[in-house]
C-alpha positions in Angstrom: -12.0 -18.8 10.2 -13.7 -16.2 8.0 -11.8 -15.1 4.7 -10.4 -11.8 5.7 -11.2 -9.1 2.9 -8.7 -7.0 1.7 -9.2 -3.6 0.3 -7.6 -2.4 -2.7 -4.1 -0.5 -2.3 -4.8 2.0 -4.5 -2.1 3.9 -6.0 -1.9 7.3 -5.4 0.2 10.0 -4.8 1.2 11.8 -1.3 -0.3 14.9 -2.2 -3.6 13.2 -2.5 -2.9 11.5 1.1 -2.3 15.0 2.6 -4.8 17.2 0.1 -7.9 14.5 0.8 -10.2 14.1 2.9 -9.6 12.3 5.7 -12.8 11.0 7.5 -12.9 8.7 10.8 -15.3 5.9 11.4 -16.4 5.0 14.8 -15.4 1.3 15.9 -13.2 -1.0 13.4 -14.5 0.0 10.5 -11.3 1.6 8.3 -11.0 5.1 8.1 -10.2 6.2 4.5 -9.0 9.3 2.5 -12.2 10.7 0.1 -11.0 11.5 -3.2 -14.0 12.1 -5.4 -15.9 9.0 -5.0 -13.5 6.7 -3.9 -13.0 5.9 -0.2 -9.0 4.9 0.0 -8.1 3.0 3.4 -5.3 1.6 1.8 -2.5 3.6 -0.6 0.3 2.0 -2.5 3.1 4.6 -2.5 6.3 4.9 -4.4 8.6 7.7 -3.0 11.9 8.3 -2.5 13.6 8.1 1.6 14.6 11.4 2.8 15.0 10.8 6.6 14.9 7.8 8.9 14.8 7.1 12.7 14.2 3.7 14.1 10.9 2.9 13.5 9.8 5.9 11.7 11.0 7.2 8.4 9.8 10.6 5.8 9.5 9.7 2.1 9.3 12.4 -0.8 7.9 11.5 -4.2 7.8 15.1 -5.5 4.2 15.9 -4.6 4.8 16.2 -1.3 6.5 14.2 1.9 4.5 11.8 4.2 6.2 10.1 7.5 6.0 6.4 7.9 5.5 5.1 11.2 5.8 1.6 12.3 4.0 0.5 15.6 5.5 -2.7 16.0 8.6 -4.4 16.3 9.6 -3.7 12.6 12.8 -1.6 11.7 13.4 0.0 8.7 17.0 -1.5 8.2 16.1 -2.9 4.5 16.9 0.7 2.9 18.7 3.6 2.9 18.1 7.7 2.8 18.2 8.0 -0.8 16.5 4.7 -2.1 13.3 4.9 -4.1 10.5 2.1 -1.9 7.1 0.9 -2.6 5.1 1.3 0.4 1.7 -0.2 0.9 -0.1 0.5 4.1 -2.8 2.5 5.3 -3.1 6.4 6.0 -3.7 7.5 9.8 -4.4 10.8 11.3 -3.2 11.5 14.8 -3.2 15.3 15.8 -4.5 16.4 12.4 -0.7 15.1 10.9 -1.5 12.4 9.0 1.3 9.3 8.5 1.3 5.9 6.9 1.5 2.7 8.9 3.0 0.4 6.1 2.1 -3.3 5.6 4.6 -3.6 3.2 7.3 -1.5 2.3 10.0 -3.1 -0.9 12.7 -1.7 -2.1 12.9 -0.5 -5.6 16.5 -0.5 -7.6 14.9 0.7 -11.1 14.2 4.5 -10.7 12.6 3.3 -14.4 9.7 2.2 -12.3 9.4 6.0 -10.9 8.6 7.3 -13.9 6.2 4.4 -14.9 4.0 5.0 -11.6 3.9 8.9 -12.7 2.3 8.1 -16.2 0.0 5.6 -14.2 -1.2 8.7 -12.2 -1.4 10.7 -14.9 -3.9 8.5 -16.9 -6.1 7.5 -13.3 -6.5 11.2 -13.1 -7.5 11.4 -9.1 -9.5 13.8 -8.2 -9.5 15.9 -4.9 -12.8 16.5 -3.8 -14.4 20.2 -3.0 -13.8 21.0 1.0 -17.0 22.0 1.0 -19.0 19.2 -0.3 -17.1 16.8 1.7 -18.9 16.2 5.6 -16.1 15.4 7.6 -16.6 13.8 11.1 -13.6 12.9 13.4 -13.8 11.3 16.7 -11.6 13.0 19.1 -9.6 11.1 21.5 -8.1 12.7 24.5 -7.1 9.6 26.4 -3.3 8.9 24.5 -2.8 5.2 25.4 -6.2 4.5 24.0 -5.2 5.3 20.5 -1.4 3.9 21.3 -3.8 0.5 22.3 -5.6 0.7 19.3 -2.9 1.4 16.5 -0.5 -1.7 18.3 -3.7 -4.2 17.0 -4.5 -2.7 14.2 -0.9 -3.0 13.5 -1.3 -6.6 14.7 -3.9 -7.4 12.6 -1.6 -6.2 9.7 0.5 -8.9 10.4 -2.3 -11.5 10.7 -2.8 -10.2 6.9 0.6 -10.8 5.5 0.3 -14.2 7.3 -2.9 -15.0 6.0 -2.3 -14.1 2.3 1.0 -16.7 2.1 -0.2 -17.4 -1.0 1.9 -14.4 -2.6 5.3 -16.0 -2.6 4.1 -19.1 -4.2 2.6 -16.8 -6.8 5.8 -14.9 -7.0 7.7 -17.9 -7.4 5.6 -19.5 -10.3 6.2 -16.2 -11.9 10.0 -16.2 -11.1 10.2 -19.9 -12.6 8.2 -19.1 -15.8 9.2 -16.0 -16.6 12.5 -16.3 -19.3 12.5 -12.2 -20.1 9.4 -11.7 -21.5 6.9 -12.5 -18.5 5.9 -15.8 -17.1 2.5 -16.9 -19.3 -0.5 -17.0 -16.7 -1.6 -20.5 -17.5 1.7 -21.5 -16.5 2.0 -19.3 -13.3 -1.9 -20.5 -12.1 -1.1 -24.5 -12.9 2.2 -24.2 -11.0 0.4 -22.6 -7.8 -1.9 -25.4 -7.2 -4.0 -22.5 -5.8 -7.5 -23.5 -5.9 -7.9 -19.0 -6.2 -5.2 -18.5 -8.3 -7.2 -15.7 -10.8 -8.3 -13.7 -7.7 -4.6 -14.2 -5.6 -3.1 -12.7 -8.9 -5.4 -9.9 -8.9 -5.2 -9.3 -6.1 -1.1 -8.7 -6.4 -1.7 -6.9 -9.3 -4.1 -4.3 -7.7 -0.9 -4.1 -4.8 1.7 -3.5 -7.5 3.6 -6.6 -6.1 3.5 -7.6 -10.0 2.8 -6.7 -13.0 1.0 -7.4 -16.5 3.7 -7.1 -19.1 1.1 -7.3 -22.1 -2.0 -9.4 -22.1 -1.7 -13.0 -20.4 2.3 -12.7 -19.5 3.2 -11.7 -15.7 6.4 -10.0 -14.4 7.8 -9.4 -10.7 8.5 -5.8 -10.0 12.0 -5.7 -9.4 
């Protein structure tokens, strides 16, 4: 089986989701969100729950609100209107409203970590690209099931992901093992996985803000 590649979940906030570009590919490549020169088909969100209903639910993290739509079988039942989550997923456009279809979504008990994501925004500085410099091409799709067909596999294959990339709770638990306050020493956490891509698996949590670097070489779950 090939190695599935991941993008990068960048994080970013909603008002770049909704202010950006959002430009549609034809066939499976991923659509994406322009900002500047980056091409974002994946977004790593941390917002606070203002509504929910069944498989759908509207965060707000003060730049703007977003709804969160679920295609599959998945309730939101872990949280609560009120509760800060991290949402990683990917950004979709259906009727020019545009919505998250989350891979993962975690929630957060620390509102500390709030204001942490903020000064991480502040210093990656995003930009939103010119309207007018930005070509936009959309497909248009008048025939309903065929886009209700297509987001049920993509959200499929979403799951084939999570399944695929197991190696994050071993990760996780190496860290939870090691770490005694002051983060779990890398060394440690990599000869504990038995991973034989250990470095890349753990930058590759990093880059999803599943953990975090608490100074150089010592890793800490986000909790």
């Amino acid at each position: 089986m090939p190695e599935i590649k991941r993008q990068t979940a960048y994080k970013c906030s909603i008002k770049h989701i909704l202010e950006g570009s959002y430009i549609q590919r034809p066939g499976w490549d991923p659509n994406f969100i322009q900002l500047g020169s980056l091409q974002i088909s994946r977004v790593n969100l941390m917002a606070v729950v203002v509504s929910k209903d069944g498989n759908s639910t509207i965060i707000d993290d003060g730049t703007g609100q977003i709804q969160v739509m679920s295609f599959g079988e998945q309730k939101f039942t872990d949280f609560d209107v009120g509760n800060i989550v991290m949402i990683i997923g990917r950004p979709r456009e259906y009727n020019q409203k545009r919505f998250i279809a989350p891979e993962i979504i975690k929630k957060i008990n620390d509102s500390k970590w709030v204001e942490y994501r903020q000064k991480e925004l502040a210093v990656q500085r995003l930009e939103l690209p010119e309207p007018e410099l930005v070509t936009v091409k959309k497909e248009i799709e008048t025939d309903e099931e065929k886009i209700k067909q297509r987001e049920r596999i993509l959200t499929a294959s979403f799951a084939d992901e999570i399944v695929e990339n197991d190696y994050a709770s071993i990760i996780l638990s190496a860290i939870k093992k090691f770490d005694k306050g002051d983060g779990a020493p890398i060394q440690d956490v990599i000869r504990e996985s038995k991973l034989e891509k250990a470095d890349k698996f753990i930058t590759d949590l990093l880059n999803e803000g599943e953990i975090f670097e608490l100074r150089a070489g010592r890793l800490k779950l986000l909790e």
